[in-house]
GUMARVEX-693537 format. One line per 2 residues: for each residue y, x, z of N, C-alpha, C, O. Coordinates in steps of 0.2 Angstrom, whole numbers, padded with zeros to 4 digits. Layout:
<rs>
Y/X/Z/Y/X/Z/Y/X/Z/Y/X/Z  ... $
</rs>
This chain:
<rs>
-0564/0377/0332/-0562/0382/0337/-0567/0382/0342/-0569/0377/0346  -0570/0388/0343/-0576/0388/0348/-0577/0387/0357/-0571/0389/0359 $
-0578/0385/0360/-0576/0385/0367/-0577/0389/0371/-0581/0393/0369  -0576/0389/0375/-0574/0395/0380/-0580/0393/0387/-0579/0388/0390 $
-0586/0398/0388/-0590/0395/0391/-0588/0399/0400/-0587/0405/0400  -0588/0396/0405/-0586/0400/0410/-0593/0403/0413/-0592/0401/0419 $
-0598/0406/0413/-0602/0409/0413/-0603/0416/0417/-0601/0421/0415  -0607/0414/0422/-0607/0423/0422/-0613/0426/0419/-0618/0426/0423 $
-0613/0430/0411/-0618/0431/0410/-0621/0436/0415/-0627/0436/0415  -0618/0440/0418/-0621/0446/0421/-0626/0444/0427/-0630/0448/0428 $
-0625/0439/0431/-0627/0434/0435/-0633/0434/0434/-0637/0437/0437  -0633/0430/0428/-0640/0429/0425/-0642/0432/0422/-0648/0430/0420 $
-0642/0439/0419/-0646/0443/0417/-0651/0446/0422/-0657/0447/0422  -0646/0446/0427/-0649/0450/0434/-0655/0445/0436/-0661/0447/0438 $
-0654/0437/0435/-0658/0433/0438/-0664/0433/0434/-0670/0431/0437  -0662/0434/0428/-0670/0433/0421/-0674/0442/0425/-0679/0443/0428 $
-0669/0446/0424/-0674/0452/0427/-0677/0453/0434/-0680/0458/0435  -0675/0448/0439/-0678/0447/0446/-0685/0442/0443/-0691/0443/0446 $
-0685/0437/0437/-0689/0434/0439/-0694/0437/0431/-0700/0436/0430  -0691/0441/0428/-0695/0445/0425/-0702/0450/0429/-0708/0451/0428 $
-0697/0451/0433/-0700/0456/0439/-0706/0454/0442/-0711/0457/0442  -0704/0449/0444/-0708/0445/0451/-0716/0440/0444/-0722/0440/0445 $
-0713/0439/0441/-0718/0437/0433/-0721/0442/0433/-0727/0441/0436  -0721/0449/0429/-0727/0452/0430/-0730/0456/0434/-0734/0460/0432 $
-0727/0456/0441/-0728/0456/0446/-0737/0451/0447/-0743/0453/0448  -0734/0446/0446/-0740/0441/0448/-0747/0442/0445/-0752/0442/0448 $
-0745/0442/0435/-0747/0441/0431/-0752/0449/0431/-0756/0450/0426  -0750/0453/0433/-0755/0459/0436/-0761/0457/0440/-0767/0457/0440 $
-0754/0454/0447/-0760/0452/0451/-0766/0448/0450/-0771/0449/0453  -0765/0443/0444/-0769/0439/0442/-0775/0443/0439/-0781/0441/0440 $
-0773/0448/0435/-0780/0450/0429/-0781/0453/0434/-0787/0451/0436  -0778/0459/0438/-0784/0461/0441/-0787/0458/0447/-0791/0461/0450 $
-0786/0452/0449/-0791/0446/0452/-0798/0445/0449/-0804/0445/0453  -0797/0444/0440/-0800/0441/0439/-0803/0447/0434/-0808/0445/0431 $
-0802/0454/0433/-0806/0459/0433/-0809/0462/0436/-0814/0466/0434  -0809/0461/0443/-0813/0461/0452/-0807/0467/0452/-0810/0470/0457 $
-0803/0470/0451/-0798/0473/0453/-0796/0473/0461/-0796/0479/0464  -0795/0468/0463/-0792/0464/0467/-0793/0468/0477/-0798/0468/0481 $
-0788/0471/0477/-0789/0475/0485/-0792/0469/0489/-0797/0468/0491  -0788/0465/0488/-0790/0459/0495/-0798/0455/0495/-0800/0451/0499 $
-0801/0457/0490/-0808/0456/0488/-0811/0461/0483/-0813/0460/0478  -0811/0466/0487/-0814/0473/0485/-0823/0472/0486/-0828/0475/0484 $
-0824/0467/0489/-0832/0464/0489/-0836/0463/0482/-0841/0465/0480  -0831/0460/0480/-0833/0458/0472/-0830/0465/0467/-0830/0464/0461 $
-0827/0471/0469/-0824/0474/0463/-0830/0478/0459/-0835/0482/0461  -0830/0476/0454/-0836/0480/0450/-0842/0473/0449/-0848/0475/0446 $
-0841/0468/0450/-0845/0464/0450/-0844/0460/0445/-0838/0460/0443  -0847/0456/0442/-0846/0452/0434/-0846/0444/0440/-0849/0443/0445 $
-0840/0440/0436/-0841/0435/0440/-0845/0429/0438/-0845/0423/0440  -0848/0434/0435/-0855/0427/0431/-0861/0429/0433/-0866/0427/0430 $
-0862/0435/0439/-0866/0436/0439/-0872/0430/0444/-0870/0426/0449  -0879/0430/0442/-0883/0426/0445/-0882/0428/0455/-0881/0433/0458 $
-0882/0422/0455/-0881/0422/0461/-0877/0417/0469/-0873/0413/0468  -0879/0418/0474/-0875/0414/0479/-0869/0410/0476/-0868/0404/0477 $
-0865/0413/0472/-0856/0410/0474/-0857/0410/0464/-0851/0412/0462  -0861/0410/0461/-0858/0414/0455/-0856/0407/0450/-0855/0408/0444 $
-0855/0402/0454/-0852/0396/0449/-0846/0395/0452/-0843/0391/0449  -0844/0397/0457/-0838/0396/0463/-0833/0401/0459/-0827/0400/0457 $
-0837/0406/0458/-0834/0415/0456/-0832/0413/0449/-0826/0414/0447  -0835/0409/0443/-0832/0406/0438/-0826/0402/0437/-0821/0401/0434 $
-0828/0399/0442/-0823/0392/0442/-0815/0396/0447/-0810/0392/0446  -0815/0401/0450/-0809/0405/0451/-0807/0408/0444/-0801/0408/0442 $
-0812/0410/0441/-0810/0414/0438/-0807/0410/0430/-0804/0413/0425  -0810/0404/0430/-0807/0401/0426/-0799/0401/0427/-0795/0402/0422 $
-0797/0397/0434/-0791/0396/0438/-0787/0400/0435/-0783/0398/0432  -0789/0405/0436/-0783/0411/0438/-0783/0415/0430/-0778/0419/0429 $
-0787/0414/0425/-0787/0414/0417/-0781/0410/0417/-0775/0413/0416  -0780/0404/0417/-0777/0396/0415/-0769/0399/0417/-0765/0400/0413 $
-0769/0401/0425/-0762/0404/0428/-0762/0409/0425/-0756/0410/0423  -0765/0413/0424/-0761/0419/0420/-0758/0418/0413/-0753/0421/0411 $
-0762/0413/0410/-0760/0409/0405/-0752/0407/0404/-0748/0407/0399  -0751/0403/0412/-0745/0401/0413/-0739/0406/0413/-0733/0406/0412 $
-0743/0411/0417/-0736/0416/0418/-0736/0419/0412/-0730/0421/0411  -0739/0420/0407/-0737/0424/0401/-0731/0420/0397/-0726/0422/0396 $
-0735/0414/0397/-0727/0408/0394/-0723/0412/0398/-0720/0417/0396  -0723/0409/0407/-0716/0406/0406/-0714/0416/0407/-0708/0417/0407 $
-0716/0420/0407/-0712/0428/0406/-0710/0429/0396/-0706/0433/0394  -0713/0423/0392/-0711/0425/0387/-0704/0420/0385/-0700/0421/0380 $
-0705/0414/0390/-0698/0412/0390/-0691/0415/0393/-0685/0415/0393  -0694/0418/0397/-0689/0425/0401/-0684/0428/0394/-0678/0429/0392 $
-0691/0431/0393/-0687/0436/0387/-0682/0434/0382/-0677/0437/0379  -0687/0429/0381/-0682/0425/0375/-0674/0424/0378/-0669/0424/0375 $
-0675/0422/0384/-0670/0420/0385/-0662/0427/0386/-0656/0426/0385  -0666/0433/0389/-0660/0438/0389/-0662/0440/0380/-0658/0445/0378 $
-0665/0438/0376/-0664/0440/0368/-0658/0436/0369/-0652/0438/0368  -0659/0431/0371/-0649/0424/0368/-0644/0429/0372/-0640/0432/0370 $
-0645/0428/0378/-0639/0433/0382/-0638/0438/0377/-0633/0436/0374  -0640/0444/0374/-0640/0448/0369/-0635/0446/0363/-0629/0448/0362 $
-0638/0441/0361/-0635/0436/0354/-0631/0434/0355/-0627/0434/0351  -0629/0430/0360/-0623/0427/0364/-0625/0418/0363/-0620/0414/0364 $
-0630/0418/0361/-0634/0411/0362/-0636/0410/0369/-0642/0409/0369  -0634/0411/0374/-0637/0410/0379/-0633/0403/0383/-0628/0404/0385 $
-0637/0396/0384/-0632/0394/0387/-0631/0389/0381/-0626/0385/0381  -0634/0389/0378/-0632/0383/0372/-0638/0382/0371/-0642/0386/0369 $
-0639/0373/0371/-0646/0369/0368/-0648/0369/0364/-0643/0370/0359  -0654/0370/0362/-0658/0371/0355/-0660/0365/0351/-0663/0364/0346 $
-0657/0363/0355/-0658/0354/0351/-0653/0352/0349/-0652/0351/0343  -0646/0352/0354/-0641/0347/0351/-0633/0353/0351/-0628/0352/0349 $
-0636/0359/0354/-0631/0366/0353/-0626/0365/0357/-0622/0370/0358  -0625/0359/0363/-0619/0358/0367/-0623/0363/0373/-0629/0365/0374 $
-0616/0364/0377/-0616/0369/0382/-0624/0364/0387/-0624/0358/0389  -0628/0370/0389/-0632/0369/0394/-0630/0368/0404/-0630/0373/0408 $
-0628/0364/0406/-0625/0364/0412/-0627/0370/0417/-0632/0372/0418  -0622/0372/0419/-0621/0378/0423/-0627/0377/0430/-0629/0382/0433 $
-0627/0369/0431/-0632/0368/0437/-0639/0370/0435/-0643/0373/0438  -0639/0367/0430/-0648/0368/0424/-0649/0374/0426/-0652/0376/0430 $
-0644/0378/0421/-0646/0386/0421/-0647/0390/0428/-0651/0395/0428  -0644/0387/0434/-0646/0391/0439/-0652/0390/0442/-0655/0393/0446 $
-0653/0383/0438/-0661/0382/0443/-0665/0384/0440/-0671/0385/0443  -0664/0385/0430/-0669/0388/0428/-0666/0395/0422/-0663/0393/0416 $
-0666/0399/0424/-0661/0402/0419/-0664/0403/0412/-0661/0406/0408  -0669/0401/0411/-0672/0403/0405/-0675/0396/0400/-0679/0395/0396 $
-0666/0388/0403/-0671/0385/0401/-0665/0386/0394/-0660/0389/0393  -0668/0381/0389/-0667/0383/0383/-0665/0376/0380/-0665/0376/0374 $
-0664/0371/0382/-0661/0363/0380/-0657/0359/0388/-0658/0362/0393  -0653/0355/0387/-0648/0353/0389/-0654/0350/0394/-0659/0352/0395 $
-0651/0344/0398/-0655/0340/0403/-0655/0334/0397/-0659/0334/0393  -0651/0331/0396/-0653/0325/0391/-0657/0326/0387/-0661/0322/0387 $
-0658/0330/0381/-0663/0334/0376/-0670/0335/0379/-0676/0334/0376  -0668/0337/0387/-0675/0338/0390/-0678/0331/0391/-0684/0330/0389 $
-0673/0327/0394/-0676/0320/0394/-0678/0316/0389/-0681/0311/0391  -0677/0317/0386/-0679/0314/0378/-0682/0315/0376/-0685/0311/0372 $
-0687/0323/0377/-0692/0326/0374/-0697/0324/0380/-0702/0326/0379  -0696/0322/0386/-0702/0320/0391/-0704/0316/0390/-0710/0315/0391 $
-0700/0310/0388/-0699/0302/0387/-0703/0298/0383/-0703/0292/0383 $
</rs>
């Protein structure tokens, strides 16, 4: 007999697309940083960040940084998604590991997480 999960999935859906939002919100701001795009350093637009010059190892090593973070933000926005695909399927909210329900506290702090806290612990450990 299946169990009865007290959830609000609408809650959370709203919560994955706030943080969908605010994800490629960043994940913009980041390429166009690191395309010289960037209003707030319109000095450098149009400029190659490898260009010879004064700052032009400082200008690599941001632009490294901000590769690496944009890096981060494509994860965690493709765990987003994954995660309203489960809401979708009605896997949302169950461990990938051990399939028991994921604690309603977990999920608020991260709504897209995808294993229980103990599975989580045991994969850190």
């Amino acid at each position: 007999m299946p169990r009865k999960r007290r959830l609000d999935f609408e809650k959370f859906r709203e919560r994955l697309l706030e943080e969908k939002a605010n994800l490629e919100h960043e994940l913009q701001r980041i390429e166009d940083r690191t395309a010289g795009r960037d209003r707030l350093n319109s000095d450098t637009a149009g400029e190659d960040f490898d260009e010879p010059g004064g700052d032009a190892a400082q200008e690599t090593l941001e632009r490294s940084q901000a590769m690496a973070i944009g890096e981060n933000l494509r994860e965690m926005l493709e765990n987003v998604n994954n995660a309203m695909k489960r809401l979708d399927e009605g896997s949302y909210g169950i461990c990938a590991v051990c399939a028991k329900d994921i604690p309603k506290a977990r999920l608020e702090i991260m709504p897209s997480a995808t294993m229980c806290t103990d599975c989580r612990s045991r994969l850190t450990s």
